[in-house]
N, C-alpha and C positions, 0 to 999 in steps of 0.2 A: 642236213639230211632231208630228203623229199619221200613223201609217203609210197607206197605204188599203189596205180589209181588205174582204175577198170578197165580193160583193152591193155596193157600192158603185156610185154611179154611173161614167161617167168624168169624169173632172173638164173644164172649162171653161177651156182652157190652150190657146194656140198656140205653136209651134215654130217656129226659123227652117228652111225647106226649103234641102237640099244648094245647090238652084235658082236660090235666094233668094228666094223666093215664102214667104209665113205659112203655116202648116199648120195647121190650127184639127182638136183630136182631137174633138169632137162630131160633123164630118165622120165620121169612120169609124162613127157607130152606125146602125145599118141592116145590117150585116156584121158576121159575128167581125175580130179586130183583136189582132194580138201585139204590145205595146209592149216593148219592151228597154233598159233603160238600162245603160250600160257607160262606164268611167271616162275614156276615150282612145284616141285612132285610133292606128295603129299602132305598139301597144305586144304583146308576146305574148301574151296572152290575150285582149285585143280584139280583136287582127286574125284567131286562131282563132275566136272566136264570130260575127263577120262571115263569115266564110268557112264555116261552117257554117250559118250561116242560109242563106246565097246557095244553098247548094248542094241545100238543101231546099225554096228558095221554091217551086218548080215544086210539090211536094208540098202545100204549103200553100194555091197558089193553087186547084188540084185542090180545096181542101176551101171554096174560096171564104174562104179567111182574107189575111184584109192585114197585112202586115212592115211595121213603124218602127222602127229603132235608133236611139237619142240620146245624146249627151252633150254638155260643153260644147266642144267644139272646132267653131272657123269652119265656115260653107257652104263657104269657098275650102278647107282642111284635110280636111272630107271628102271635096270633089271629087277632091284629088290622093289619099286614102286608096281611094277606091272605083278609082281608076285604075290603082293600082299592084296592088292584089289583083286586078281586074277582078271587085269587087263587083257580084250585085245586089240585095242589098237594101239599101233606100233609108234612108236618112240624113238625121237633122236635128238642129239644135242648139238648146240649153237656153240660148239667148241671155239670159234672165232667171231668177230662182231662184223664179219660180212653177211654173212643173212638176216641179222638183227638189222643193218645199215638199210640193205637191199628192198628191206618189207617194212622200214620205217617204222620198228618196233620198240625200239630203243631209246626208249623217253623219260625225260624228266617224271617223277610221282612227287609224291604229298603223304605225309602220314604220321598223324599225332606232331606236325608243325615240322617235321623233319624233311627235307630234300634229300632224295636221292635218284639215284638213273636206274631204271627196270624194265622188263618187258611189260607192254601194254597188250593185253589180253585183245587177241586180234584172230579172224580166220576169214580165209582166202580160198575162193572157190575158181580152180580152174577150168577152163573147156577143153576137150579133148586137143582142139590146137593149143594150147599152150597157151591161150591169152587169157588174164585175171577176167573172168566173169562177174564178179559179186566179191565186194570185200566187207567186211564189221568187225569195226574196231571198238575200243572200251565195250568190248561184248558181257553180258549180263548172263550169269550159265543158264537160271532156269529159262527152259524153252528154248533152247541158243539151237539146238543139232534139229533140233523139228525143222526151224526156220533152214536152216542149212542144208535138209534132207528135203524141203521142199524147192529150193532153189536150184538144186542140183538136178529134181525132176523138171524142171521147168525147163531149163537149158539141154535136156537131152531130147 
């Protein structure tokens, strides 16, 4: 599996919407567009980087940029995750391991000596044409959407 590395296009993937509606990401090119991927809903660091994006969306829409957060947990899973936070930014699931493959998400972890395969906390900033701007992987939440919210002003 090869990571996607900056100038790239976006890849040709759909999501399942919180909604349940398909989310097709070649929709968002005509707009910048922040993808996010994060391991699991309401765990402590997912539920802070949701909650920090929500709270910056209004910043971001300001810059005319569009919020995705993914991972593999159910549309029903993030409904009740976006309800208990009172998230807004929107949520979808990696129903299939083609957008996990595509964003080279999908990697080996470590934990208490145990192997297993997970998402590796990643987000992806695109440019209004569609080509990966900025990517950070093994991202660290505190301060993560400041840096993102200034990268986003930088490219527009």
């Amino acid at each position: 599996m090869t990571a996607l590395v900056e100038g790239a296009a976006i890849p040709a993937v759909d999501l399942a919407g919180q909604d349940g509606t398909r989310i097709d990401l070649q929709g968002y090119v005509g707009k910048p567009f922040v993808l996010y991927f994060y391991p699991k809903d309401d765990t402590t660091g997912c539920t802070r980087e949701a909650q920090d994006f929500s709270a910056a969306r209004a910043d971001f829409e300001a810059l005319g940029v569009d919020l995705l957060g993914v991972s593999r947990d159910t549309p029903e899973k993030h409904r009740k995750f976006t309800a208990k936070y009172d998230l807004t930014v929107p949520l979808a699931s990696a129903d299939t391991d083609a957008a996990l493959e595509a964003f080279g998400v999908w990697v080996e972890k470590k934990l208490y000596g145990k192997t297993y395969m997970g998402i590796d906390r990643s987000t992806f900033l695109f440019a209004a044409n569609g080509t990966l701007a900025r990517v950070w992987r093994k991202v660290r939440v505190p301060g993560h959407v400041e840096q993102v919210l200034a990268a986003a002003r930088a490219i527009l």
